[in-house]
C-alpha positions as CSV (number, residue, x, y, z in Angstrom):
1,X,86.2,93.1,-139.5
2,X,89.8,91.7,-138.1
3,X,91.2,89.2,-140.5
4,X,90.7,85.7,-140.0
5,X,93.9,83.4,-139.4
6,X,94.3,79.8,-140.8
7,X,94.0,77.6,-138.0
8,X,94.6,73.6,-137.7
9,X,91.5,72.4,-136.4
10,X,88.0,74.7,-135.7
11,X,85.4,73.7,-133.8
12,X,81.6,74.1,-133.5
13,X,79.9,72.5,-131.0
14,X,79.2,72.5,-127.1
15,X,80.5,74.1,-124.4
16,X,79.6,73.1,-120.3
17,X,80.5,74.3,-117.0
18,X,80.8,70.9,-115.2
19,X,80.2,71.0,-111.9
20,X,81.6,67.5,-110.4
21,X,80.5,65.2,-107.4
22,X,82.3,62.7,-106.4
23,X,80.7,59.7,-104.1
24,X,81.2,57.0,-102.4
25,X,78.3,55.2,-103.3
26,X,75.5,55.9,-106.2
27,X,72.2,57.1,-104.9
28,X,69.0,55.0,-104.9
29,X,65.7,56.2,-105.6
30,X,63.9,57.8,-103.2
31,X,67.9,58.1,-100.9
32,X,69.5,61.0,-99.0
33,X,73.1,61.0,-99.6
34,X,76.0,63.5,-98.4
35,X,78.6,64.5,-100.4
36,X,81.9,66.1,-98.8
37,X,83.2,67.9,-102.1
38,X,82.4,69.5,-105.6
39,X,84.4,70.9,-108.2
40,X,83.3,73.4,-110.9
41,X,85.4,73.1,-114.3
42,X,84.6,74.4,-117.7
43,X,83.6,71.3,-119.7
44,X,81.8,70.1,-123.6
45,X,82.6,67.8,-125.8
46,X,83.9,70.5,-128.9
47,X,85.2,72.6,-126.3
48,X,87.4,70.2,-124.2
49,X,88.3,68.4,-127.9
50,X,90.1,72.0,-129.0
51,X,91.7,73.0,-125.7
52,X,93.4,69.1,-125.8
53,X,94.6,69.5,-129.5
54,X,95.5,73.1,-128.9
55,X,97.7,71.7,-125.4
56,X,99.3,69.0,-128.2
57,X,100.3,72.0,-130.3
58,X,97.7,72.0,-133.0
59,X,96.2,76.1,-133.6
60,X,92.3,75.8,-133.0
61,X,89.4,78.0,-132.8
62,X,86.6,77.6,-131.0
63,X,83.0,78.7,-131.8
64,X,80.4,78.6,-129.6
65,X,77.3,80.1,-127.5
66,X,77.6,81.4,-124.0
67,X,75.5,83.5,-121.3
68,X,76.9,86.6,-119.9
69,X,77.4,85.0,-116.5
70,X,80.4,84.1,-114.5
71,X,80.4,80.2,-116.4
72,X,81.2,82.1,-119.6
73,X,84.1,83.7,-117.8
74,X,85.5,80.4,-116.9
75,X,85.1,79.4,-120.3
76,X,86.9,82.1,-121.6
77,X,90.0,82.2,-119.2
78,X,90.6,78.6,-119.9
79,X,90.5,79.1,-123.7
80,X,93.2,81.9,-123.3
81,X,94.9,79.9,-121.0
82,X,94.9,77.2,-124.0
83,X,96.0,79.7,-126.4
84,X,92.6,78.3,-128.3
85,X,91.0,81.1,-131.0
86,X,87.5,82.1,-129.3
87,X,84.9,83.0,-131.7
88,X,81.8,83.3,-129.0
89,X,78.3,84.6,-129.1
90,X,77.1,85.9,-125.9
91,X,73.2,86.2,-125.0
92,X,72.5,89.0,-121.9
93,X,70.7,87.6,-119.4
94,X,71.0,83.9,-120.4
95,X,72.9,81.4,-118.3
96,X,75.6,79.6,-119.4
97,X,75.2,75.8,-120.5
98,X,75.9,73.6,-116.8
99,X,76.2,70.2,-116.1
100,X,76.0,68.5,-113.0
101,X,78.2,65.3,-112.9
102,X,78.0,62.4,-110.4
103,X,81.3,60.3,-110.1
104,X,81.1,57.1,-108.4
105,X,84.1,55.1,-107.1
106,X,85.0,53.0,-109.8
107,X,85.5,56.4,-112.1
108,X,82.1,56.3,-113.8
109,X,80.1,59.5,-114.1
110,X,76.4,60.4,-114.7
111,X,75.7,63.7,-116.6
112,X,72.4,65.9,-115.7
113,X,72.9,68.8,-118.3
114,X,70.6,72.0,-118.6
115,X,70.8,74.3,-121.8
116,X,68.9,77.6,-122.3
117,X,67.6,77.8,-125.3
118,X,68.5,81.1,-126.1
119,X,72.4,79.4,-126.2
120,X,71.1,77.2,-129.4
121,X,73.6,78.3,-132.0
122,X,71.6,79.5,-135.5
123,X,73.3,79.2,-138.7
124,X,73.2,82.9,-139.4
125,X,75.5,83.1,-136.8
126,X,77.9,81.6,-138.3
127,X,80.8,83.2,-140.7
128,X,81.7,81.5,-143.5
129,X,86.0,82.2,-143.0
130,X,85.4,80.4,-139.0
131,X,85.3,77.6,-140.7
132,X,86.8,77.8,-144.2
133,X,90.4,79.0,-142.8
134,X,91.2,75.4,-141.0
135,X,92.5,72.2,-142.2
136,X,89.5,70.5,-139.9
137,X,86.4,70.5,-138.3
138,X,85.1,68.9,-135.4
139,X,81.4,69.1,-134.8
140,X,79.3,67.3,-132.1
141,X,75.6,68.1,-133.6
142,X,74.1,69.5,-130.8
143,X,72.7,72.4,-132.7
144,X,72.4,70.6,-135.5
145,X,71.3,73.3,-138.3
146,X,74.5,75.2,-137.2
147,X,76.7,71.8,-137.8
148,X,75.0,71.1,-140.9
149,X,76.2,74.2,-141.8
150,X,79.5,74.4,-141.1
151,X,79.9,71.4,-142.3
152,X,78.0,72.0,-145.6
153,X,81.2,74.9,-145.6
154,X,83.9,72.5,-145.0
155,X,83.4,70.4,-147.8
156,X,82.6,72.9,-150.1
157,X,86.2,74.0,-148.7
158,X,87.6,70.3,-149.4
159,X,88.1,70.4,-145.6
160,X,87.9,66.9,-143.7
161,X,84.5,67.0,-141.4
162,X,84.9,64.7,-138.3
163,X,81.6,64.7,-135.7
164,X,81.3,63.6,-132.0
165,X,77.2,62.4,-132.0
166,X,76.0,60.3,-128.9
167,X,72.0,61.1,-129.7
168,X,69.9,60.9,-133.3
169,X,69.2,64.7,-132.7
170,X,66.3,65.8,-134.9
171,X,67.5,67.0,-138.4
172,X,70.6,65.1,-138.1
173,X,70.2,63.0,-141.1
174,X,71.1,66.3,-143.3
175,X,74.4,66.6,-141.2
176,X,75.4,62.7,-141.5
177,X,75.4,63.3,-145.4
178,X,78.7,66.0,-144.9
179,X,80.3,64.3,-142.6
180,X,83.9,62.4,-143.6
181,X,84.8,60.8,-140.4
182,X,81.6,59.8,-137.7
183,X,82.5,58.4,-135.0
184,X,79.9,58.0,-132.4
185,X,78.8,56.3,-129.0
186,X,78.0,52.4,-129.1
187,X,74.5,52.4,-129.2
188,X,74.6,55.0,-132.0
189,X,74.8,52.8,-135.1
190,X,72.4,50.3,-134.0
191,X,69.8,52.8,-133.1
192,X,69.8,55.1,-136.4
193,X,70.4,52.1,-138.7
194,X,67.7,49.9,-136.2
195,X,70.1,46.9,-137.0
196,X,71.3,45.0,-133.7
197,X,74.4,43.6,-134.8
198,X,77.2,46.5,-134.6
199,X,79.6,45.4,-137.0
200,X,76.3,45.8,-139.5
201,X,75.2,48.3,-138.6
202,X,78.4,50.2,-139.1
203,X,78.5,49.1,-142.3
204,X,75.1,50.2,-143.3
205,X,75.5,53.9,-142.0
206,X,78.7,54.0,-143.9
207,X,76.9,53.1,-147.2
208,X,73.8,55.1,-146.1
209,X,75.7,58.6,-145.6
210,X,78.6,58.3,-147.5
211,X,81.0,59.0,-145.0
212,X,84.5,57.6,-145.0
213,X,85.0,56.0,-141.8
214,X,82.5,54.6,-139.3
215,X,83.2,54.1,-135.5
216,X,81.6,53.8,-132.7
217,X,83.9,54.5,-129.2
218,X,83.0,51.0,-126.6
219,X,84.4,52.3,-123.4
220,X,86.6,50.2,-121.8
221,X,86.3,48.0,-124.8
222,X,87.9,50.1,-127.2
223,X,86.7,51.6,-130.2
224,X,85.7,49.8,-133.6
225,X,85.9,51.3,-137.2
226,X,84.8,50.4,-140.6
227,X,86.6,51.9,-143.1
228,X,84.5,51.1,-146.0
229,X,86.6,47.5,-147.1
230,X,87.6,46.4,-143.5
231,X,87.5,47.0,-139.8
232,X,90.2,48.0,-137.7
233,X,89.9,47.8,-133.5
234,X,91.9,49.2,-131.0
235,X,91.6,48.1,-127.4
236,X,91.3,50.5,-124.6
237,X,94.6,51.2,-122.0
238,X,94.4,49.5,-118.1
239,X,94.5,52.7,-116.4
240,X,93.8,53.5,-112.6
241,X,90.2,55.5,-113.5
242,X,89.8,58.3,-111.4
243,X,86.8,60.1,-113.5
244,X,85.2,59.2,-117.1
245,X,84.1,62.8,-118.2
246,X,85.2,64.1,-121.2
247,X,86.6,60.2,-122.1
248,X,85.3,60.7,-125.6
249,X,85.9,64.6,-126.0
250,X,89.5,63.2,-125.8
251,X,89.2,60.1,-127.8
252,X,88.1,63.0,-130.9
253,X,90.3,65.3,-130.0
254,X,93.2,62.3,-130.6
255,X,91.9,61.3,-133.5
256,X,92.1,64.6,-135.1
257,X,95.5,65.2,-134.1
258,X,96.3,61.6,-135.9
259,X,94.3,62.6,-138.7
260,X,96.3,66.2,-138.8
261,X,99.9,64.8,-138.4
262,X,98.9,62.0,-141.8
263,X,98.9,58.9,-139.8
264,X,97.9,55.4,-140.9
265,X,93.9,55.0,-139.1
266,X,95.6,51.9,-136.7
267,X,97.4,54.4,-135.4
268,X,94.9,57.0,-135.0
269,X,92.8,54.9,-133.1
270,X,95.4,53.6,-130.9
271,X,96.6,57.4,-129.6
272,X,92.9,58.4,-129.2
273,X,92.3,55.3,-127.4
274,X,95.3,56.2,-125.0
275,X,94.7,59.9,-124.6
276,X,91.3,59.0,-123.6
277,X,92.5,56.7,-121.3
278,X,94.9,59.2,-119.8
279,X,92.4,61.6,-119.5
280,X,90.2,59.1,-116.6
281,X,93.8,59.1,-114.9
282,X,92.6,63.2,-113.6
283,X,89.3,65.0,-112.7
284,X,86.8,66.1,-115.3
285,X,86.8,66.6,-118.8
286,X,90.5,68.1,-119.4
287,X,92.0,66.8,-115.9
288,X,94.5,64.4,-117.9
289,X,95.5,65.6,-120.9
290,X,98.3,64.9,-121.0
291,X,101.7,65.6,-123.4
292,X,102.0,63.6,-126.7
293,X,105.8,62.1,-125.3
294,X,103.6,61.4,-122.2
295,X,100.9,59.7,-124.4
296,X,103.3,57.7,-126.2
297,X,105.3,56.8,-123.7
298,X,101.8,55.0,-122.4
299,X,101.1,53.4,-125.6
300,X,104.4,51.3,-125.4
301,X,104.2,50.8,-121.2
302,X,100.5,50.4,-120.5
303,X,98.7,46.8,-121.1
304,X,95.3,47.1,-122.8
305,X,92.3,45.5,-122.1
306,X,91.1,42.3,-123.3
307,X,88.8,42.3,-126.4
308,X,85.2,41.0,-125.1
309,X,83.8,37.8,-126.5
310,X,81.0,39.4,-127.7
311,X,82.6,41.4,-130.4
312,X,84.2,39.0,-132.9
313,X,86.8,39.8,-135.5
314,X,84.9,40.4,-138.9
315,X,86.8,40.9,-141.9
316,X,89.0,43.2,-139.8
317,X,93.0,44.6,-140.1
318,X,94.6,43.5,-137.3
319,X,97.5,45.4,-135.6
């Protein structure tokens, strides 16, 4: 068996081939509507996370479940391209996760995603070292059992566990319990916690789970974070939005690169609130990452947006 290196930051979780549409308009029901272009571009939100920390000059590895088709190609010249560690399990005859992404004008995009089975990752698969041998580990829960254990393995490791969940997948209550750092999408809390008020419900899923920090991501409204005594919000970055995918792969992939380099959590929100938002500036999931001078640079040029009325400062740290 070769020997496994330390790396920075491993990752277990989901890989896509993307296959973007922009239009000019967003279909109605029932509607015909041309489109004049397409792009096909490896995407998913571990994967894109690794090749943007990797690009920022973090080591990563990557494991994941692919076909044996040409999307797991793709994959695979991208994260050599990166100079990301691929640890990959291939299924013969399966097809490749694909997701078909609709882009409308203003930047937003609508996912349609298809999964074979077959590509579910199973614990067993896993090795023990993948994991072990990294100072991090990003998961996104989409094969849950396989993030449960991996990150089951991280803390037994004493490594930090940070997780990228946008859906209350089934068996994900035993995965919540070993994660360090959840940060989720905004209806997330509310809906796991069944508490309407955000800034509760945060709360509550801290002290339910154990976890160190609670967030939930808010789009163009930023992100907000409970850190078990206060809150801390960062507002998102006015950018010209050219395409929303892989928004939040980034936002993760910035916070772990904060988390890495020992940052105060201010400032870990704020760069994964601006590589995000640099990240909308290109097509698909990794069209803007960009360089960390190039990120900064943003942070002290770029105006941010207002903070909505309807989420009020509670007992919150403010920058």
């Amino acid at each position: 068996m070769p020997l496994i290196a330390k790396v920075d930051l491993v990752g277990v979780g989901l890989n896509a081939t993307d296959t973007l549409i922009p239009l000019a308009e967003f279909p109605a029901r029932g509607s015909k509507l041309e489109y004049t272009q397409e792009s096909v571009m490896p995407g998913g939100q571990v994967a894109s996370a690794m090749v943007a920390c990797q690009t920022w000059g973090l080591s990563t590895r990557y494991v994941g479940k692919l076909g044996d088709d040409d999307a797991a190609r793709l994959h695979e010249r991208a994260f050599a391209q990166a100079g990301v560690e691929m640890r990959l399990i291939h299924v013969p005859g399966a097809a490749s996760p694909r997701s078909l992404i609709l882009v409308d004008k203003q930047g937003e995009r609508t996912v349609l995603c298809r999964k074979d089975d077959r590509l579910i990752l199973q614990p067993q698969e896993l090795q023990r070292e993948w994991v072990a041998k990294a100072r991090a580990l990003l998961v996104d829960g989409h094969d849950t059992a396989a993030a449960t254990q991996a990150a089951q393995w991280a803390r037994e490791a004493g490594i930090p566990v940070v997780a990228d969940l946008d859906e209350p997948y089934e068996g994900v209550e035993a995965l919540l319990e070993r994660i360090d750092c959840l940060i989720v999408s905004r209806d997330f809390p509310c809906r796991i916690m069944q508490e309407p008020d955000l800034h509760e419900a945060l709360k509550k899923m801290q002290a339910r789970y154990g976890c160190s920090l609670t967030a939930a991501t808010l789009g163009e409204n930023g992100v907000l974070a409970w850190d078990g005594s206060r809150f801390h919000y960062s507002a998102a970055y006015q950018v010209q939005v050219v395409d929303t995918t892989g928004a939040g792969d980034i936002f993760h992939a910035g916070f772990l690169y904060g988390l890495l380099q020992g940052w105060p959590l201010q400032q870990q929100l704020d760069f994964a609130c601006a590589a995000a938002a640099m990240n909308c500036t290109g097509e698909g999931a990794r069209g803007g990452i960009g360089p960390v001078e190039k990120i900064g640079t943003m942070m002290a040029t770029t105006p941010r947006y207002p903070r909505p009325a309807s989420l009020p400062v509670v007992d919150e740290v403010l920058a």
